[in-house]
N, C-alpha and C positions, 0 to 999 in steps of 0.2 A: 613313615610315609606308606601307604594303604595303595595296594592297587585299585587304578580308577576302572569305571566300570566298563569302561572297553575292554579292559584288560581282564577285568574278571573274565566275561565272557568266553575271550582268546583261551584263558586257561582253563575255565570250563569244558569246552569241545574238546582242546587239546587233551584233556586230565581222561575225558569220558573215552576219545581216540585210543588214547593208550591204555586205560581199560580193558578195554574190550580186542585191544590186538593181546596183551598178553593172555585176557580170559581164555580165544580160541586158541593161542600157543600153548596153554599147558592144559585144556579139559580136551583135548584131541583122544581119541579113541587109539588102545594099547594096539599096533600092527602084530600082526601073527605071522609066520611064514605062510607065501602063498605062492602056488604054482608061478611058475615061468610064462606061460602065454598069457596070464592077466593084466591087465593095463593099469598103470597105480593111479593115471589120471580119471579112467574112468572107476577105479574104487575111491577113490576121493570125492567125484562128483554125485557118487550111489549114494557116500557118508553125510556128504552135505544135505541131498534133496531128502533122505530119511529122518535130518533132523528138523529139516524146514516143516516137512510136511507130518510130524510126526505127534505126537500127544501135547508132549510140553507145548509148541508154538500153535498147537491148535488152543489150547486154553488160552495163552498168551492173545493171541489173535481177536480171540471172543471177548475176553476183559479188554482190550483196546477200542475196537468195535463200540463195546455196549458205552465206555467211557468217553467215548469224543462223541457219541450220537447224545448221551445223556447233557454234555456242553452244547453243543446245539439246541438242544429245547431249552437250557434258561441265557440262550444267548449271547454267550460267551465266545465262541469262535461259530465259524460261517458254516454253512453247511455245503461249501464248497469243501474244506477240509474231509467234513466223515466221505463224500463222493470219492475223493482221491484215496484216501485209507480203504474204501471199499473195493476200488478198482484194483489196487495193488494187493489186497487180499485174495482177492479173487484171481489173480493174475499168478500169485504164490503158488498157490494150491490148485489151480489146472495148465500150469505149466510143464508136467507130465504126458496129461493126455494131449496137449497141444504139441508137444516135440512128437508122441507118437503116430498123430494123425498128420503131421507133416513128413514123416520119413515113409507112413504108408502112399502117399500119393507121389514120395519121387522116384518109389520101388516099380 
């Protein structure tokens, strides 16, 4: 007896979930000793935004991009979608300078 296809699905996200939490559990970056007055959440948050923002997911980013724009012109998904993928790209990659033009005007 075959899983039905609700179930596939369930254990699709589930399968891809647990992927991707063990992926970032073991490709984590080697810790070095590091001074005492460094903050480990804010080297943690440095390691994340340098991966977000970094070569790999800017490729990543662009192949996505040109790939849901290119479904859109033979009409396959709405061009509501690439809107949202573009916002949230955009939203990735200048959420640096936005956190820092926010801290300059509460200074």
């Amino acid at each position: 007896m075959g899983l039905q296809k609700y179930d596939q699905k369930e254990y699709r996200f589930f399968s891809t979930m647990l992927f991707l939490a063990l992926f970032f559990l073991f490709v984590s970056d080697i810790s070095f000793a590091q001074a005492t007055d460094t903050n480990p959440f804010e080297n943690a948050a440095t390691g994340v935004l340098d991966w977000f923002t970094g070569p790999i997911l800017t490729t990543i980013a662009t192949i996505a991009l040109t790939f849901v724009f290119m479904l859109c012109l033979f009409n396959v998904v709405s061009w509501r979608w690439f809107a949202l993928i573009v916002i949230g790209t955009v939203g990735m990659f200048a959420a640096p300078n936005l956190v820092t033009t926010m801290q300059a005007f509460n200074s």
